[in-house]
FIVEX-254239 format. One record per residue: residue in one letter; chain; x, y, z of N, C-alpha, C, O in turn. Coordinates in steps of 0.05 Angstrom, whole numbers, plus 5000, padded with zeros to 4 digits. Atoms other than C-alpha are relative to their C-alpha. Layout:
<pts>
+------+-------+------+------+------+------+------+------+------+------+------+------+------+------+
| rest | kette |  n_X |  n_Y |  n_Z | ca_X | ca_Y | ca_Z |  c_X |  c_Y |  c_Z |  o_X |  o_Y |  o_Z |
+------+-------+------+------+------+------+------+------+------+------+------+------+------+------+
|    a |     A |    X |    Y |    Z |    X |    Y |    Z |    X |    Y |    Z |    X |    Y |    Z |
...
+------+-------+------+------+------+------+------+------+------+------+------+------+------+------+
</pts>
This chain:
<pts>
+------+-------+------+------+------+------+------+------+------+------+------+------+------+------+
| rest | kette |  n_X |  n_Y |  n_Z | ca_X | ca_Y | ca_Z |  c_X |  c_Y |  c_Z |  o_X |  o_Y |  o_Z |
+------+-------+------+------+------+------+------+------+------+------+------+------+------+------+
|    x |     A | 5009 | 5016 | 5023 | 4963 | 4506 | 4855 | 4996 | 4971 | 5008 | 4976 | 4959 | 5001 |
|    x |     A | 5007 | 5023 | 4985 | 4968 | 4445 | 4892 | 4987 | 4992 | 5018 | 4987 | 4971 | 5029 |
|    x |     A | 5030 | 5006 | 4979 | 4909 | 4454 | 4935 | 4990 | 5004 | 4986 | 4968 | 4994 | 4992 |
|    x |     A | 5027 | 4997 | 5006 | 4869 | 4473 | 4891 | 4997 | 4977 | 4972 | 4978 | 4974 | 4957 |
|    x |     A | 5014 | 5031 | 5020 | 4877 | 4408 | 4843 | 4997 | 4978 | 5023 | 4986 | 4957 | 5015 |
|    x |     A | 5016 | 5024 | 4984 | 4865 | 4363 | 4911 | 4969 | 5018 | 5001 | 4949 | 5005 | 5001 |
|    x |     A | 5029 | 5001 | 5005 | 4804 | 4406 | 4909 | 4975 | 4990 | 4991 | 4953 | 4981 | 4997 |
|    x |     A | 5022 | 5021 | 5013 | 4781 | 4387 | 4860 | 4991 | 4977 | 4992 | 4969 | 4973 | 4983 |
|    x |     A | 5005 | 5021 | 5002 | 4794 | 4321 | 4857 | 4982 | 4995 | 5025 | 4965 | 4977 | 5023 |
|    x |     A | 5019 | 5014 | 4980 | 4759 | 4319 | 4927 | 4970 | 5000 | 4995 | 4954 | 4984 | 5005 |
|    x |     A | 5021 | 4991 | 5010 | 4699 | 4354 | 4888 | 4991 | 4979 | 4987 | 4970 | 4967 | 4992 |
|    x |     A | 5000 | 5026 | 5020 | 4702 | 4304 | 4841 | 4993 | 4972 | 5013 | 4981 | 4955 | 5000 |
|    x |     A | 5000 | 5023 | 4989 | 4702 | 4249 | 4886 | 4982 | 5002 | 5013 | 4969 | 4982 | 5015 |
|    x |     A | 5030 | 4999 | 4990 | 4643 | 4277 | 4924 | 4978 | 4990 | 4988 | 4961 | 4973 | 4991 |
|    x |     A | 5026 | 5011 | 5018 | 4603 | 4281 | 4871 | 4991 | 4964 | 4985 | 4970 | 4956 | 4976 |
|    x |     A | 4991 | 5014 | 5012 | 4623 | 4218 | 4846 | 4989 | 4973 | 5028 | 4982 | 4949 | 5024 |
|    x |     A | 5010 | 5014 | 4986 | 4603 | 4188 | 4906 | 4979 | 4998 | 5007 | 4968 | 4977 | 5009 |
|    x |     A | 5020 | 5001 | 4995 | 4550 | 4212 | 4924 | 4978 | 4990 | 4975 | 4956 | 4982 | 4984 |
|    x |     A | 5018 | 5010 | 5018 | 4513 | 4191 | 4855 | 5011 | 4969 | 5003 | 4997 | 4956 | 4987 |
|    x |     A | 5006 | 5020 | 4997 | 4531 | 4127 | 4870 | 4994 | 4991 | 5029 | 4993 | 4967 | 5032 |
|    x |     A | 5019 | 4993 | 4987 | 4501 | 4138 | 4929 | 4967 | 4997 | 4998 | 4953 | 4979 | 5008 |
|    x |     A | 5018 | 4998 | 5004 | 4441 | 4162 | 4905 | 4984 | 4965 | 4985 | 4962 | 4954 | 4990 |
|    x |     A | 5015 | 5018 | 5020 | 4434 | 4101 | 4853 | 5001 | 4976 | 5016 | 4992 | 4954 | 5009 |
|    x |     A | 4999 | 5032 | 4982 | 4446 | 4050 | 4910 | 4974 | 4998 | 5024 | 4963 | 4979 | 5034 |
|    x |     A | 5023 | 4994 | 4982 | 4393 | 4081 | 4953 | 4969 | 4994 | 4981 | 4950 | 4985 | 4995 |
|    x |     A | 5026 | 5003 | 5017 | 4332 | 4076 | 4895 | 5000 | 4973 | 4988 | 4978 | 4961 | 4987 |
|    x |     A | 5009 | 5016 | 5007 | 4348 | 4021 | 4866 | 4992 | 4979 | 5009 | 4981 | 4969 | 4989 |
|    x |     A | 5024 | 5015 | 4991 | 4313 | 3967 | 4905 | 4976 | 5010 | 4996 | 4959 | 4993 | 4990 |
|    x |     A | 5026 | 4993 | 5020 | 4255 | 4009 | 4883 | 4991 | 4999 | 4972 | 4969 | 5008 | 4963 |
|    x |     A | 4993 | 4998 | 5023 | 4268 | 4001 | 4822 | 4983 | 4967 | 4987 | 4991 | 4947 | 4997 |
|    x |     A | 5015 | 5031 | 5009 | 4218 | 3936 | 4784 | 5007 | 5000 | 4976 | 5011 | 4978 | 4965 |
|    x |     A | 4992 | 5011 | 5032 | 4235 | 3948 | 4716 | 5021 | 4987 | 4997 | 5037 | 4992 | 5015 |
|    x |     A | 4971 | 5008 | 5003 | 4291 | 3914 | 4697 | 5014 | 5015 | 4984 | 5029 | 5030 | 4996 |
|    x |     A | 4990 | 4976 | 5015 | 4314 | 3955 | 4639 | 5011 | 5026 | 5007 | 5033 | 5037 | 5001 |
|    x |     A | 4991 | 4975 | 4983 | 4316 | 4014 | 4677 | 5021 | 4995 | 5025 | 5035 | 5014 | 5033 |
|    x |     A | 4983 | 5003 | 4981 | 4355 | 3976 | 4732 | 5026 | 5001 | 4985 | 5046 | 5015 | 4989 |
|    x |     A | 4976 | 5000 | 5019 | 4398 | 3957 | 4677 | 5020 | 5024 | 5000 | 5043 | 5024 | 5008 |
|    x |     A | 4989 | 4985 | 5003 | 4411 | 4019 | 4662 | 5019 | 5025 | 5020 | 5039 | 5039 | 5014 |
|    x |     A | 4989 | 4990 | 4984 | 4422 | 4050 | 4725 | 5021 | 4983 | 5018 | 5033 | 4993 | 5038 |
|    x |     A | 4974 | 5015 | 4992 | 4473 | 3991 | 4743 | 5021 | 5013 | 4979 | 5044 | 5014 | 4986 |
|    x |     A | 4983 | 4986 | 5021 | 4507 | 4024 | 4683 | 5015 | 5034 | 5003 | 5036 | 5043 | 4996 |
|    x |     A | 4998 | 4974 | 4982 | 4504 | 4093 | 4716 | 5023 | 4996 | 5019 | 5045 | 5005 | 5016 |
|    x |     A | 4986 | 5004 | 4972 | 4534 | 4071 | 4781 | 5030 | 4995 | 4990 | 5048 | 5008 | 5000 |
|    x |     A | 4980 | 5017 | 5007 | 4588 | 4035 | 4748 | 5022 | 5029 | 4983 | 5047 | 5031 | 4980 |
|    x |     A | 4978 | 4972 | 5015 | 4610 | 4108 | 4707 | 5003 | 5017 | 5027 | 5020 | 5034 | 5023 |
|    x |     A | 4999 | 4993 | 4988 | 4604 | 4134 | 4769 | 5029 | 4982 | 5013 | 5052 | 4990 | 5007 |
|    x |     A | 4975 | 5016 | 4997 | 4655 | 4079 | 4801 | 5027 | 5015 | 4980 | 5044 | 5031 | 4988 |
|    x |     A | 4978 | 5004 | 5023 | 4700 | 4082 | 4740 | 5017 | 5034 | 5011 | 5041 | 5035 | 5015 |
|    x |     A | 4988 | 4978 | 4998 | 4708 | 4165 | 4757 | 5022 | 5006 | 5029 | 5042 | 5019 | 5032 |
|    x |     A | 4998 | 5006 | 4977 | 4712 | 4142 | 4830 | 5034 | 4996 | 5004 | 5049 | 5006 | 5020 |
|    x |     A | 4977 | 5015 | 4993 | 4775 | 4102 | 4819 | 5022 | 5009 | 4981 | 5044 | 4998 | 4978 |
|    x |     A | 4982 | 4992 | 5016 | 4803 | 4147 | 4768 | 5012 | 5017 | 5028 | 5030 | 5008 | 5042 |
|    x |     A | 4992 | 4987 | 4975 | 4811 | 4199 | 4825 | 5010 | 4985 | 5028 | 5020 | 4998 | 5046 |
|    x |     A | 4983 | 5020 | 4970 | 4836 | 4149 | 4883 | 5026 | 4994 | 4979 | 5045 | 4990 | 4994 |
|    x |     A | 4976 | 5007 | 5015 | 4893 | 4135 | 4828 | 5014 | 5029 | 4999 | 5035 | 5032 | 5012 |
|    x |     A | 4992 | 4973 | 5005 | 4905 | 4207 | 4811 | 5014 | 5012 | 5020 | 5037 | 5021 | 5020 |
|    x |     A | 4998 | 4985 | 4975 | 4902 | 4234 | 4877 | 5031 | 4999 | 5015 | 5047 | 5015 | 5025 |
|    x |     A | 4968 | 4996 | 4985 | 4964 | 4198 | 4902 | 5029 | 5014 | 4986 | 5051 | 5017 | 4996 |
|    x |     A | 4982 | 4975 | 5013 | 5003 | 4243 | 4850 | 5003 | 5025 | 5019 | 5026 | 5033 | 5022 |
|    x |     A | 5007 | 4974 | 4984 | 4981 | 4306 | 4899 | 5002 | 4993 | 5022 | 5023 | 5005 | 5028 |
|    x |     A | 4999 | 5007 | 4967 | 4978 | 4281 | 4969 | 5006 | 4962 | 5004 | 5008 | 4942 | 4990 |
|    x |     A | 4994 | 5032 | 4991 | 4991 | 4218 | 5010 | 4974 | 4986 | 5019 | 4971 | 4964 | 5029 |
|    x |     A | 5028 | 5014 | 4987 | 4918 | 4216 | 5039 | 4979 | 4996 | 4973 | 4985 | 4999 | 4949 |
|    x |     A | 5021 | 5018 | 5002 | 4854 | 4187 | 5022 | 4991 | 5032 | 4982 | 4999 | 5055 | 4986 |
|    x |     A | 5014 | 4970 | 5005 | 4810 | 4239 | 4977 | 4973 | 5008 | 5016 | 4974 | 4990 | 5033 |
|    x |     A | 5019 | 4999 | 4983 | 4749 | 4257 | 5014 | 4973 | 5002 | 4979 | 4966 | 5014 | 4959 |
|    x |     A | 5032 | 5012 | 5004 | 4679 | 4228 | 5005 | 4975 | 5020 | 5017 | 4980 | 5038 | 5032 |
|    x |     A | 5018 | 4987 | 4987 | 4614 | 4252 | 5028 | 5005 | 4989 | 5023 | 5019 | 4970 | 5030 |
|    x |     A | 4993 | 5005 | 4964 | 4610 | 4253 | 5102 | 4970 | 4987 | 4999 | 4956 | 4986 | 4979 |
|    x |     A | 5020 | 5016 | 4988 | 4553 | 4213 | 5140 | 4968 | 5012 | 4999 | 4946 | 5002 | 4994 |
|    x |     A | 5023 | 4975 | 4992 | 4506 | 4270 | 5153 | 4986 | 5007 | 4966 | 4962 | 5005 | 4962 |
|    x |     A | 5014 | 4997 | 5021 | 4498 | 4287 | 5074 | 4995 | 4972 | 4991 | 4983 | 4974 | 4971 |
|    x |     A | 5001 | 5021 | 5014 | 4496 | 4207 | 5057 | 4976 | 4996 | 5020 | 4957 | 4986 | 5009 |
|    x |     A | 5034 | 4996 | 4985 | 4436 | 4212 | 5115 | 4981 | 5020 | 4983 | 4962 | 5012 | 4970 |
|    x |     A | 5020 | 4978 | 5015 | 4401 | 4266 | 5084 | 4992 | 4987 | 4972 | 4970 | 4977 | 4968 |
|    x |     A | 5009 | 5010 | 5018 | 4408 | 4242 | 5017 | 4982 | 4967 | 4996 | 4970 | 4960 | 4976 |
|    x |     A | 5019 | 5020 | 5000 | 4376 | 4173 | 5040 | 4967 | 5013 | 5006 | 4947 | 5008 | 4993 |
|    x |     A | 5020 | 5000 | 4985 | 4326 | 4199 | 5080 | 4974 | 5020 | 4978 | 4950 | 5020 | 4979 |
|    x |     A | 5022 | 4978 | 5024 | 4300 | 4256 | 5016 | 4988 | 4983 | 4984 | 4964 | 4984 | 4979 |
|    x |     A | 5006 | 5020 | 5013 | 4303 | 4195 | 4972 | 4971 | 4992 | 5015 | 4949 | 4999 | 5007 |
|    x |     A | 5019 | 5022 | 4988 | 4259 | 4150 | 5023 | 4971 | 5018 | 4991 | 4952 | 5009 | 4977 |
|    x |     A | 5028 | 4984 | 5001 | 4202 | 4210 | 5023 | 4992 | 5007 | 4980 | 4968 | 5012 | 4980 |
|    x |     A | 5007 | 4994 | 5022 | 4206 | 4230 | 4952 | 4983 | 4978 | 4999 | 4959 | 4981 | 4999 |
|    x |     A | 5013 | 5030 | 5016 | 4188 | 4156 | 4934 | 4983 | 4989 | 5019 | 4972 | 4967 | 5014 |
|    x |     A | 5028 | 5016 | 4985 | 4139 | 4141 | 4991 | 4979 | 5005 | 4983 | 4964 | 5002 | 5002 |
|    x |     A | 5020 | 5004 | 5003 | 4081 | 4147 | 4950 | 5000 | 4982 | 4968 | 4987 | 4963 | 4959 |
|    x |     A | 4989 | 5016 | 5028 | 4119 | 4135 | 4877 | 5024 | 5005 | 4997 | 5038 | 5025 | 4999 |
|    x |     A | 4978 | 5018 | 5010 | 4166 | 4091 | 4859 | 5000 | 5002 | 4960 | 5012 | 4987 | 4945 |
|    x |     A | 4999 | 5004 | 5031 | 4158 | 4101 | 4785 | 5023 | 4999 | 4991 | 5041 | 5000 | 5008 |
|    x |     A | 4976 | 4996 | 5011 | 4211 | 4102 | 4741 | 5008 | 5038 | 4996 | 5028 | 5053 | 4999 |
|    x |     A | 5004 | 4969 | 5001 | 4189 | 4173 | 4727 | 5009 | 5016 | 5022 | 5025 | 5033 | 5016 |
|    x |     A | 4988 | 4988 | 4975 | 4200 | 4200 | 4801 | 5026 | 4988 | 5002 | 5038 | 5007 | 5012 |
|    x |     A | 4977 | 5012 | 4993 | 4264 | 4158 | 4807 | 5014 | 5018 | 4978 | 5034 | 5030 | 4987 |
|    x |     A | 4976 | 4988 | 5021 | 4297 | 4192 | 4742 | 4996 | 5029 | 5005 | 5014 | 5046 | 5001 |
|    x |     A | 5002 | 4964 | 4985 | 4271 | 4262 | 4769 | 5022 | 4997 | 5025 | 5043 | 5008 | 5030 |
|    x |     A | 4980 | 4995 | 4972 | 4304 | 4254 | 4829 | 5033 | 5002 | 4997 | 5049 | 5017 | 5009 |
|    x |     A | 4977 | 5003 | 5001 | 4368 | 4229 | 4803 | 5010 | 5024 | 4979 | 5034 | 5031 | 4982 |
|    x |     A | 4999 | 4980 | 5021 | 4368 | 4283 | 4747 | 5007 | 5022 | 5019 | 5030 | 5033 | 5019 |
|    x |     A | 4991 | 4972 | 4980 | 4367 | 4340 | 4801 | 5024 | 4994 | 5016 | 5039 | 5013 | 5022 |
|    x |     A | 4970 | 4996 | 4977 | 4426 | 4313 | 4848 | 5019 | 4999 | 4966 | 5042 | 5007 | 4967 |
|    x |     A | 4980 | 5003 | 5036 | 4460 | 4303 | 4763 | 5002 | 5034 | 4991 | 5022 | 5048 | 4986 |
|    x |     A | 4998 | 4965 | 5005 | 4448 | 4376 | 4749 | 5020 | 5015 | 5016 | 5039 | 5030 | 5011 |
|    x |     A | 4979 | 4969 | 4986 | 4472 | 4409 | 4810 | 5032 | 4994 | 5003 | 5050 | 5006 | 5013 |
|    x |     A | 4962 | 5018 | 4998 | 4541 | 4360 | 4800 | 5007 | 5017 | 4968 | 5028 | 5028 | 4960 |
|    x |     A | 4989 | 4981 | 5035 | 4539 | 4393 | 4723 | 5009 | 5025 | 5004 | 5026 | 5037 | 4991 |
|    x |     A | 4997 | 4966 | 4999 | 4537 | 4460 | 4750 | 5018 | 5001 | 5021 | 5037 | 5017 | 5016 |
|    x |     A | 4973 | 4999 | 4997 | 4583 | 4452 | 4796 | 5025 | 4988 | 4991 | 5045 | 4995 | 5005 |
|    x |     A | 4981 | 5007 | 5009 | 4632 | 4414 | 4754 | 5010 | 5028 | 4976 | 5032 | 5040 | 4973 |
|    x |     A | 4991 | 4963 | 5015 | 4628 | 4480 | 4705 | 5009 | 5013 | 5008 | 5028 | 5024 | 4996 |
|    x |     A | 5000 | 4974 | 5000 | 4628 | 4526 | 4742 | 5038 | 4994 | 5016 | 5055 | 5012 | 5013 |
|    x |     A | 4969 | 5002 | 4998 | 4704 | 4495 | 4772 | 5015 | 5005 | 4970 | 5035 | 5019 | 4969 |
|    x |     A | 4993 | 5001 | 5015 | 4716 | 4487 | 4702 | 5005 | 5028 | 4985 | 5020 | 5032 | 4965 |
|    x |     A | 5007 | 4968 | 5013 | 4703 | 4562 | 4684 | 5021 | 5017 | 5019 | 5031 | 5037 | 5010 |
|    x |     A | 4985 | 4983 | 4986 | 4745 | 4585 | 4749 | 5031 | 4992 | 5007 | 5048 | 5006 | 5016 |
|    x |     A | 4978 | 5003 | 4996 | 4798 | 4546 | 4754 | 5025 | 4986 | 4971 | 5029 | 4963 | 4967 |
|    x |     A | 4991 | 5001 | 5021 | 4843 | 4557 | 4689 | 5031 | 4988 | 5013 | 5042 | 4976 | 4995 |
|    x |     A | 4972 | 5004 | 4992 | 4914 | 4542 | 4727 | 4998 | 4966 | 5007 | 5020 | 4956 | 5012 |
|    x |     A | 4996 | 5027 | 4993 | 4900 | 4470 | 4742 | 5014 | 4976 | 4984 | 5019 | 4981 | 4960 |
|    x |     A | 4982 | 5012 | 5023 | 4938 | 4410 | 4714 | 4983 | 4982 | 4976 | 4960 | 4978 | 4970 |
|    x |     A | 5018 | 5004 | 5028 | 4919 | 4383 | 4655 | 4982 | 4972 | 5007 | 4960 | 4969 | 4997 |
|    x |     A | 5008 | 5031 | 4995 | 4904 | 4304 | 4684 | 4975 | 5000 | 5023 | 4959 | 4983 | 5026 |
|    x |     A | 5024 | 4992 | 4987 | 4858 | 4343 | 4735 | 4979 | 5012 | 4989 | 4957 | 5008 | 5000 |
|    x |     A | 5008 | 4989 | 5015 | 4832 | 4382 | 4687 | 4983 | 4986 | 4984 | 4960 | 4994 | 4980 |
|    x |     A | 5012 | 5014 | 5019 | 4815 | 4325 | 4638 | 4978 | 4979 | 5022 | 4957 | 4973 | 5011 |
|    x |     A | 5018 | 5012 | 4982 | 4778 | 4283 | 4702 | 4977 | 5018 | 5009 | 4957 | 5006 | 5017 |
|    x |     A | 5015 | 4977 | 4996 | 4740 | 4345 | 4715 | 4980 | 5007 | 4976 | 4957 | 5012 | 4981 |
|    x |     A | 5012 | 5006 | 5023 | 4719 | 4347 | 4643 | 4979 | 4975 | 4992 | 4955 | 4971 | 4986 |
|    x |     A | 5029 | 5036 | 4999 | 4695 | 4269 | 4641 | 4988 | 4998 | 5015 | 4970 | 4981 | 5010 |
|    x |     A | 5018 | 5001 | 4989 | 4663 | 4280 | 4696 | 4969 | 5016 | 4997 | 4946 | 5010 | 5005 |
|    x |     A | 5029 | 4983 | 5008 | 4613 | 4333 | 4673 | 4990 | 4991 | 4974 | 4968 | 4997 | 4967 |
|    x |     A | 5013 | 5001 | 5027 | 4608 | 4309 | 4607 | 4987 | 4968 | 5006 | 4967 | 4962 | 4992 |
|    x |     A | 5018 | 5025 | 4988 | 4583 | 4239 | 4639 | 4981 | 5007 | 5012 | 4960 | 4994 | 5008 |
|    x |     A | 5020 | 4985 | 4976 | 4543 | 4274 | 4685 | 4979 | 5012 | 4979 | 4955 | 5005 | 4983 |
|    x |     A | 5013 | 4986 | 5027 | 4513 | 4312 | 4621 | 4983 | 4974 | 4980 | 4962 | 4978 | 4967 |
|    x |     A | 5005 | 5018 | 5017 | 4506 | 4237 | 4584 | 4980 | 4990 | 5011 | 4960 | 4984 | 4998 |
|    x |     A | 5017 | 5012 | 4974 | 4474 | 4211 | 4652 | 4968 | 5011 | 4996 | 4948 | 4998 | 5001 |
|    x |     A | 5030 | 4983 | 4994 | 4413 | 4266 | 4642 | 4991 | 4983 | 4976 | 4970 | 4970 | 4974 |
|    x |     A | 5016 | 5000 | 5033 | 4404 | 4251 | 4571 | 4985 | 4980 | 5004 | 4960 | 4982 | 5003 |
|    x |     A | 5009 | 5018 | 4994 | 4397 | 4180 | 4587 | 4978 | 4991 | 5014 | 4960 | 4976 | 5006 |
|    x |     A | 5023 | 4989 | 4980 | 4355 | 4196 | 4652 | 4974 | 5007 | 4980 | 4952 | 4995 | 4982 |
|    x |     A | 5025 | 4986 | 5002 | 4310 | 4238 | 4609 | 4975 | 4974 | 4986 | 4952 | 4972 | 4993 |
|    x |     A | 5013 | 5021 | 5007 | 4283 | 4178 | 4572 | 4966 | 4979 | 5015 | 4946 | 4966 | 5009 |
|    x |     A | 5021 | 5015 | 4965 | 4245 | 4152 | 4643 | 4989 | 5017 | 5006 | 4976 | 5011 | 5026 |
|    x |     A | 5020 | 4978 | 4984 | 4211 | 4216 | 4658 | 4967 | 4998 | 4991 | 4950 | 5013 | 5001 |
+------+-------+------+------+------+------+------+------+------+------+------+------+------+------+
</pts>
């Protein structure tokens, strides 16, 4: 039971990184302001989940939680760079970020659907995280 709530907090903290990740890599493409706005607002719920789980975590273990490694924070620059070589719109930019937001929804469910034994304070970070992740699209969809 206690591996499988650092699981998920590490899950959690992936994802959590890597979308702020993603929103640190686009936005210098980014000219609108409004839309930067908004995706400084993104980043920042992303943060907030970030540092819920570095708090949490030391309940469960005495290490660090684990982040994306180098190799997927390469990749995810490098898909970014080529999506947006031709457009930068706001439109391609909220597509992009919408699909790495989805597959973080669907895997935040589908933990949520398999792992009923977890504790409740993991449980409820696991919850805010998909339902942000879920708020994130809505928001997103606006720019498409």
């Amino acid at each position: 039971m206690q591996n499988e709530n650092l699981n998920i907090l590490d899950e959690v903290n992936k994802g959590a990184t890597m979308g702020m990740d993603a929103i640190h890599y686009v936005s210098d493409k980014v000219g609108d302001q409004t839309f930067k706005k908004v995706l400084d607002v993104e980043y920042n719920k992303y943060k907030e989940i970030h540092n819920r789980v570095c708090k949490l975590y030391n309940n469960y273990s005495d290490k660090e939680p684990h982040e994306t490694n180098n190799m997927n924070k390469m990749m995810t620059w490098s898909g970014i760079q080529m999506k947006t070589m031709t457009d930068q719109s706001n439109s391609k930019i909220s597509e992009l970020l919408m699909q790495g937001t989805n597959m973080g929804i669907i895997e935040g469910r589908r933990l949520l659907n398999e792992h009923h034994e977890i504790e409740p304070d993991v449980e409820k970070i696991l919850n805010d995280f998909v339902v942000m992740q879920e708020d994130s699209v809505e928001t997103l969809k606006k720019y498409l």
